[in-house]
Backbone bond lengths (Angstrom), bond angles and torsions (degrees), N, CA, C in turn:
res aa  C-N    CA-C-N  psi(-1)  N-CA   C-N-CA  omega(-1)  CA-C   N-CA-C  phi
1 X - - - 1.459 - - 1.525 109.56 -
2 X 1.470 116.60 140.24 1.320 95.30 -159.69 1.745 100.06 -94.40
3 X 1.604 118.29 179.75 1.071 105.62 150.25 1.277 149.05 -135.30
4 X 0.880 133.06 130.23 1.578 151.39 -159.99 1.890 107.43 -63.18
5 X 1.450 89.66 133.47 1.612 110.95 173.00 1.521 112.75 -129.85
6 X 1.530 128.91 153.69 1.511 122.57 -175.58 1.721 97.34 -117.49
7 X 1.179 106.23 106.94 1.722 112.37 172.94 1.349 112.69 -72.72
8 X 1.402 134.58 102.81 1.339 113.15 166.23 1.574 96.96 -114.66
9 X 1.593 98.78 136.11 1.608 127.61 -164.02 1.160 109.17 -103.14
10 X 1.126 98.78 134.04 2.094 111.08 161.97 1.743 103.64 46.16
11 X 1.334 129.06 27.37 1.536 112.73 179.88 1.287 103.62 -93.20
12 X 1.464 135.80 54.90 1.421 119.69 140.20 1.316 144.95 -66.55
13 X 1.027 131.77 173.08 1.400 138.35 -170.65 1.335 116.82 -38.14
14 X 1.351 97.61 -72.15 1.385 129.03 166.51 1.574 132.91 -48.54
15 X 1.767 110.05 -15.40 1.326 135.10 -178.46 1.636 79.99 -85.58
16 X 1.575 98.53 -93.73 1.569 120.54 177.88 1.117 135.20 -16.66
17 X 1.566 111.88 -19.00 1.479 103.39 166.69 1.465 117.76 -113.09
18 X 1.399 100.09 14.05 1.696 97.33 172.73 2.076 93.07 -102.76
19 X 1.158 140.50 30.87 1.318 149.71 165.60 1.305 115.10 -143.49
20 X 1.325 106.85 69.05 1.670 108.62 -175.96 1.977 106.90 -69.81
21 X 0.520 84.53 104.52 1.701 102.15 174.42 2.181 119.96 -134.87
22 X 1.559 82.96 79.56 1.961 71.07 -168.32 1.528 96.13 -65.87
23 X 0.683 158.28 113.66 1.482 172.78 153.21 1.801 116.79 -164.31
24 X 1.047 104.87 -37.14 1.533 129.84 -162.96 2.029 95.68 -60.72
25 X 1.118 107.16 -59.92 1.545 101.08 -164.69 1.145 89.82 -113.28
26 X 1.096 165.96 74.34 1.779 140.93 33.18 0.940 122.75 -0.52
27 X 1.779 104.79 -75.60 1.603 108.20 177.96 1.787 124.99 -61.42
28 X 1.370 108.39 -33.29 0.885 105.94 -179.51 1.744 107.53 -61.10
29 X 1.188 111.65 -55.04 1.609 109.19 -176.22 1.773 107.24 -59.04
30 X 0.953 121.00 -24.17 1.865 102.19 154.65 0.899 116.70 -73.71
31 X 1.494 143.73 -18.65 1.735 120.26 154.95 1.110 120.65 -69.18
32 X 1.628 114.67 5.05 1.676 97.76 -171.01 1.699 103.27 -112.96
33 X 1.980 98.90 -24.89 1.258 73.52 166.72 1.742 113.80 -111.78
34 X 1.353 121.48 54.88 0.728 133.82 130.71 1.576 125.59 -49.87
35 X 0.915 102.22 -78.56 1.964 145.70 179.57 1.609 87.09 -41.53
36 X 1.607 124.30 -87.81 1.406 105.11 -177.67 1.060 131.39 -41.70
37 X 1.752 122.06 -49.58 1.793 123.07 171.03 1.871 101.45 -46.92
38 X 0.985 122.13 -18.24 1.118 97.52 -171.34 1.472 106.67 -139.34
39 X 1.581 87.39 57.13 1.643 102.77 155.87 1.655 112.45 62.80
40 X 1.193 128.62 -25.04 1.497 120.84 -175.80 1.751 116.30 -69.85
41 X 0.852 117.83 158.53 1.379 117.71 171.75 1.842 125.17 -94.55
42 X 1.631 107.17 142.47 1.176 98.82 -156.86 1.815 89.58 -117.28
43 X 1.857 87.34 123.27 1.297 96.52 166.12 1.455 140.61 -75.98
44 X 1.100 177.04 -85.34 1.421 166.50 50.05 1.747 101.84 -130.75
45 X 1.120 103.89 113.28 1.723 113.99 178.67 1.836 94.87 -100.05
46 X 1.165 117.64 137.62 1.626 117.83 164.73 1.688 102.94 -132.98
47 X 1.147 106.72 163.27 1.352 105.09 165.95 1.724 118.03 -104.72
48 X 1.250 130.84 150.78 1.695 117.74 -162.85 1.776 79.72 165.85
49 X 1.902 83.61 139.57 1.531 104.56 -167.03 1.629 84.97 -126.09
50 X 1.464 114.90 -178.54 0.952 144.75 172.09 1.644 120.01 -83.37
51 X 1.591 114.68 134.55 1.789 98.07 -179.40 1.517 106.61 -59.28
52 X 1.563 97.77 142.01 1.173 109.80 177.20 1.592 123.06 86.89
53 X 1.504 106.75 19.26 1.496 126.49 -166.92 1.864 111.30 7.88
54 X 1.368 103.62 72.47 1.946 91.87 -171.77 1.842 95.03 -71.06
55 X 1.705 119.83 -29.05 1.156 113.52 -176.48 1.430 116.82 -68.20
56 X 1.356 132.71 11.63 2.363 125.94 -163.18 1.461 61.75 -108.72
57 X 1.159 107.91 162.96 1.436 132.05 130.24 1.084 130.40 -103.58
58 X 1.420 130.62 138.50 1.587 109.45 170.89 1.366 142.97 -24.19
59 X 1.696 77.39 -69.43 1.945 68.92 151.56 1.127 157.40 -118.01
60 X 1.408 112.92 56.15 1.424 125.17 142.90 1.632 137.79 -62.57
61 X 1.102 119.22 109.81 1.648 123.03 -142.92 1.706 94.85 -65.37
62 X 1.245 111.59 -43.97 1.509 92.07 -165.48 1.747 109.85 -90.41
63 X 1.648 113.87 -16.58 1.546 93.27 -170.45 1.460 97.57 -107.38
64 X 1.576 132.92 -5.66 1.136 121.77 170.87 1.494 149.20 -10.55
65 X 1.059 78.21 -60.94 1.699 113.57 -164.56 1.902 95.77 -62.20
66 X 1.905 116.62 -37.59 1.284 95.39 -159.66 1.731 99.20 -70.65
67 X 1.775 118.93 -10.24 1.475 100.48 -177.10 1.710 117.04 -57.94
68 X 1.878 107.23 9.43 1.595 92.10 -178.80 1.500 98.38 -120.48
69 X 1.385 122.34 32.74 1.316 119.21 167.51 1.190 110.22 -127.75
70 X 1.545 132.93 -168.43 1.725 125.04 -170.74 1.653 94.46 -143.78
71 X 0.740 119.16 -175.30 1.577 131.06 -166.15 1.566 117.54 22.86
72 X 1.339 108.46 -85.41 2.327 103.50 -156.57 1.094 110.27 -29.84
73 X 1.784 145.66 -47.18 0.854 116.61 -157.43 1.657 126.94 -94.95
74 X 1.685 99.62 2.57 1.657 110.22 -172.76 2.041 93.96 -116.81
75 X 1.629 110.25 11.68 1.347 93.20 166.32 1.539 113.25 -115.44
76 X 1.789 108.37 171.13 1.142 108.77 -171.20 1.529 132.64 -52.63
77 X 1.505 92.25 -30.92 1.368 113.14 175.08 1.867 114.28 -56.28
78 X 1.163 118.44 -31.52 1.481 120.05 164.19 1.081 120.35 -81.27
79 X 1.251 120.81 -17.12 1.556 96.37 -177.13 1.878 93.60 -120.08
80 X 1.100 103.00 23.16 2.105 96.49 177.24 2.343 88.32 -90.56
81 X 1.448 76.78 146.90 1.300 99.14 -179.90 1.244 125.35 -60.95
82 X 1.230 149.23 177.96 1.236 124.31 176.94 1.750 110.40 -101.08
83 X 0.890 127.90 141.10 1.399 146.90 -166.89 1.552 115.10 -29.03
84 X 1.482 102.48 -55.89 1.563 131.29 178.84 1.538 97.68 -57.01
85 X 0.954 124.77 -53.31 1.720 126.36 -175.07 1.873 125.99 -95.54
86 X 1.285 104.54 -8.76 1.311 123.09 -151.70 1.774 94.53 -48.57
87 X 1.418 101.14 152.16 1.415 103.79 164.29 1.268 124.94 -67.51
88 X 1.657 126.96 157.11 1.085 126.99 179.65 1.535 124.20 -120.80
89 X 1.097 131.37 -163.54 1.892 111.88 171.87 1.358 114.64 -56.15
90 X 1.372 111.01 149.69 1.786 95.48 175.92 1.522 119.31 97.31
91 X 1.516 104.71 -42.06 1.604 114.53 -174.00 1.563 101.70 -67.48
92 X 1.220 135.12 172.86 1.366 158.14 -171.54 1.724 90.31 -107.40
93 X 1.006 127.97 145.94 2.066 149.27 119.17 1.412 101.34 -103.17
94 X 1.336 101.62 135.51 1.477 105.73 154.80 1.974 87.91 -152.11
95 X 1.673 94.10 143.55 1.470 122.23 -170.21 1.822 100.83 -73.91
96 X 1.174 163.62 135.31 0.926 135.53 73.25 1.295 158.29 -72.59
97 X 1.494 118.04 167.32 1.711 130.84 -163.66 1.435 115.23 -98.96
98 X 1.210 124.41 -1.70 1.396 111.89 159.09 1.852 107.67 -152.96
99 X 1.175 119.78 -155.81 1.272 120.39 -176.37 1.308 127.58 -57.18
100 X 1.309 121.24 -38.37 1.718 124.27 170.89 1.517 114.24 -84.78
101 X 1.309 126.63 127.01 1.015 122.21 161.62 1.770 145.52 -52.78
102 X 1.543 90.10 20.13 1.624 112.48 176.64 1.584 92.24 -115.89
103 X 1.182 140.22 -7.84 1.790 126.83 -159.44 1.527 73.88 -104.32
104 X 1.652 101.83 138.26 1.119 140.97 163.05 1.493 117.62 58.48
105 X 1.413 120.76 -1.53 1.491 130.43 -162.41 1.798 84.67 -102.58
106 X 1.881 103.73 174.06 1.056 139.24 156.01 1.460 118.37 -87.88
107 X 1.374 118.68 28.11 1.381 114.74 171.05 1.280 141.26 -58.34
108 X 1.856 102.01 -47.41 1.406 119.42 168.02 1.703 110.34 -67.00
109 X 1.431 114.66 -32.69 1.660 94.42 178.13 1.161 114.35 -63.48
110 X 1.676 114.95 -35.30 1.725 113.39 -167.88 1.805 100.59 -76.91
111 X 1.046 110.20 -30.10 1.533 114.22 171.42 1.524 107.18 -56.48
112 X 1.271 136.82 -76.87 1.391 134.49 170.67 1.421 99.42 -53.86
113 X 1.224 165.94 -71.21 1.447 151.40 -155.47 1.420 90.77 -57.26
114 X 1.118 159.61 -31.34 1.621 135.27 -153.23 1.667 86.22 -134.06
115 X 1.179 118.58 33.84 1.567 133.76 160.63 2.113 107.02 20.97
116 X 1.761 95.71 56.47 1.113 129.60 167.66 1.344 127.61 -82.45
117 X 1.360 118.92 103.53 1.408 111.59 -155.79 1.546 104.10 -113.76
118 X 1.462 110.46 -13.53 1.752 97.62 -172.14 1.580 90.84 -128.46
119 X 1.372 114.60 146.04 1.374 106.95 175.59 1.788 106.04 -123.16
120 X 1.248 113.24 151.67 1.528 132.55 -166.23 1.715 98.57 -95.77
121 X 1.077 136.38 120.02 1.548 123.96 -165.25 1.547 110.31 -141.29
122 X 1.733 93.22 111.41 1.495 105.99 -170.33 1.829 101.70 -124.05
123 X 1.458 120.02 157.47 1.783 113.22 176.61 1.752 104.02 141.60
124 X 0.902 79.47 169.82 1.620 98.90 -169.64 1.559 109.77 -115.51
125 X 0.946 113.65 119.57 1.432 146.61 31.18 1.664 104.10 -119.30
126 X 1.668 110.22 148.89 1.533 116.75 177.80 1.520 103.13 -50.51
127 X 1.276 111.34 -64.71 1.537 116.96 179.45 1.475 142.81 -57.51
128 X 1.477 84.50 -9.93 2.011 102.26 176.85 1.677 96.88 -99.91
129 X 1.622 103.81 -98.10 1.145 131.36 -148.19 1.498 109.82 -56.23
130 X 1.644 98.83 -48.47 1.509 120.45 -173.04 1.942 114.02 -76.60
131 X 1.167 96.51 -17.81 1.697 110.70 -176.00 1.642 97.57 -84.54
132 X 1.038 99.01 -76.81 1.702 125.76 179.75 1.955 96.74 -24.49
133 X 1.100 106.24 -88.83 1.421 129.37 172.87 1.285 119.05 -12.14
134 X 1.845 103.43 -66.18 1.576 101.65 178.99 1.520 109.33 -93.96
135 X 1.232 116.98 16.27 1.706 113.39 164.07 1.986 106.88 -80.63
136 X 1.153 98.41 -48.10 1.543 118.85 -175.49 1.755 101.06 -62.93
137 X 1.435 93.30 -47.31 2.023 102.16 -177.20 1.509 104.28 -55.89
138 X 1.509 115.88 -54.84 1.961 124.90 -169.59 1.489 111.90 -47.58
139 X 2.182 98.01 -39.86 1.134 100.35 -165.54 1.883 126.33 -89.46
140 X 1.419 94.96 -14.16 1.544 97.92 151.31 1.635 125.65 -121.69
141 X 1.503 91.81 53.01 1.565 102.93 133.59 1.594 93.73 87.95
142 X 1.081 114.91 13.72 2.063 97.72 177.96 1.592 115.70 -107.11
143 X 0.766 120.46 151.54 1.554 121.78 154.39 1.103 126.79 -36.49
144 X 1.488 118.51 160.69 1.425 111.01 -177.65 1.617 117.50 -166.54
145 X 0.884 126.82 117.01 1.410 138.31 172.91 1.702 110.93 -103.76
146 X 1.205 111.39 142.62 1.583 120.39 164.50 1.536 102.93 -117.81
147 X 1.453 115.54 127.60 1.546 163.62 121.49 2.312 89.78 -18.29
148 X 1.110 130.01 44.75 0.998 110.97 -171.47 1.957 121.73 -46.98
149 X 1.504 93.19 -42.52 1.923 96.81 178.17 1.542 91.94 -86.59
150 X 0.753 101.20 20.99 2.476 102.11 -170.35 1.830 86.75 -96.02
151 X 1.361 123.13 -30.45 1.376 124.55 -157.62 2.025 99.02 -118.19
152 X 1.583 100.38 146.47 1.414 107.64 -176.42 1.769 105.30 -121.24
153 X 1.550 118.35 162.17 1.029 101.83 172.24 1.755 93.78 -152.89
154 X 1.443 130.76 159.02 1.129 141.16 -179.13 1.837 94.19 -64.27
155 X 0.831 96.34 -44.64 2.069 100.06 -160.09 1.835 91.30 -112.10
156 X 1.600 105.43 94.30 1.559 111.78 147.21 1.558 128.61 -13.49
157 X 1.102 117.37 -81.59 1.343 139.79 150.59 1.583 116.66 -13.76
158 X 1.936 115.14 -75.62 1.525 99.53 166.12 1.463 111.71 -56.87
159 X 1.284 131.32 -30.95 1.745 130.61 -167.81 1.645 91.21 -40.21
160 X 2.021 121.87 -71.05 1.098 148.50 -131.57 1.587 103.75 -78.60
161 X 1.209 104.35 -38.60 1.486 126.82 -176.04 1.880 101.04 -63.08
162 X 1.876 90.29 -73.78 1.697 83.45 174.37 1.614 128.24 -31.36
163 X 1.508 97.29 -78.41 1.542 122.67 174.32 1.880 120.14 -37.69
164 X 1.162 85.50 -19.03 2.000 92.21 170.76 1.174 131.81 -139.63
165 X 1.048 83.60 12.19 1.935 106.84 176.33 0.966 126.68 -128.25
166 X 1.294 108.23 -73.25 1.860 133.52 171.78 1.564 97.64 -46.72
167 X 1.295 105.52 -94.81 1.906 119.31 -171.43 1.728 125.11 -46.15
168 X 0.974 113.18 -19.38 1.343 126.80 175.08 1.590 108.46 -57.05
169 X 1.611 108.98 -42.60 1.513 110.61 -172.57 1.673 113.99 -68.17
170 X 1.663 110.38 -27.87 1.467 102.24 -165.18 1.708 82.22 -120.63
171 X 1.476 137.49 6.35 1.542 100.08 -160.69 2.198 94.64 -141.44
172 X 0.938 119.68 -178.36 0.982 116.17 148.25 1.519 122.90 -101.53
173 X 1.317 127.17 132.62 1.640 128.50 -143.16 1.680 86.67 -116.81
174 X 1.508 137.45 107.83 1.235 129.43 160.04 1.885 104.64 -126.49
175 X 1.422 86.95 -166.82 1.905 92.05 -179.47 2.024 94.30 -112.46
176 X 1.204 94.72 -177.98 1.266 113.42 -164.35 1.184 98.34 -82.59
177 X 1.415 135.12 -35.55 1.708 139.43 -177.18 1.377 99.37 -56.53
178 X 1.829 99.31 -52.07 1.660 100.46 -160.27 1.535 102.55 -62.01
179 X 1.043 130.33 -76.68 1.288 135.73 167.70 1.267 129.73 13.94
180 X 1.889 97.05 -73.72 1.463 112.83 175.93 1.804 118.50 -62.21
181 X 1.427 101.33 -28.25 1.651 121.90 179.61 1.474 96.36 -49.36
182 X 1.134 114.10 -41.85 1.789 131.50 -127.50 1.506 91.56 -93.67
183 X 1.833 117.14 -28.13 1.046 130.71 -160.02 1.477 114.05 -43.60
């Protein structure tokens, strides 16, 4: 029987308020406490560099740019969760360094140590965190469900495309109601 973990990706503060959607973390916090009532473990992936980002490189197109700024993205304050969802005792953090929540983190060890084979995958953005993630997830071998209203994206359109097109091939694609129903 396999077992099930709830990924929620990149929802910090600082993510979260550039996707104003008040609907979004409501729902999201019924998949999570879904997920605890029912025994699964809840992961939290963030992204957060080191002062002085030695890990961006220049040229890396999307994290570049913070090697020309100083503080938000290597302090706590960027990478703490957002309030509405925040982890609690028990929950998992693990840090990653670029867009998938397998680059540069300890995810896959805590994934194999708690002999986790299917992962539940919710976060912002559809096209970053949530894309990235379950491409990397298909390809070493786990299960996979998408959180479809569990996941946000700047552009509607890529959201709809992924979620019924894209994800269908490697994941099972439901909503957060169904899910919790399913519990």
């Amino acid at each position: 029987m396999a077992k099930h973990a709830l990924l929620v990706m990149d929802v910090q503060r600082v993510v979260v308020d550039r996707y104003p959607d008040p609907t979004y973390l409501p729902r999201l916090r019924e998949a999570i406490d879904a997920a605890r009532a029912g025994g699964l473990p809840v992961i939290y992936a963030v992204v957060g560099f080191r002062s002085g980002y030695p890990e961006v490189s220049t040229r890396n197109k999307m994290f570049g740019g913070l090697t020309r700024i100083t503080g938000a993205a290597g302090s706590d304050q960027a990478t703490q969760v957002h309030p509405e969802v925040a982890p609690e005792p028990g929950d998992i953090l693990v840090t990653k360094r670029r867009v998938s929540a397998f680059a540069g983190s300890d995810l896959d060890m805590v994934l194999r140590a708690g002999d986790i084979d299917h992962l539940v995958l919710t976060g912002i953005a559809t096209s970053g965190v949530v894309l990235s993630t379950l491409r990397q997830a298909a390809d070493l071998d786990f299960g996979l469900t998408v959180l479809a209203d569990g996941c946000l994206d700047a552009d509607p359109e890529v959201h709809r495309v992924l979620t019924e097109k894209v994800f269908p091939h490697q994941a099972d694609v439901t909503t957060v109601a169904d899910w919790v129903a399913a519990r």
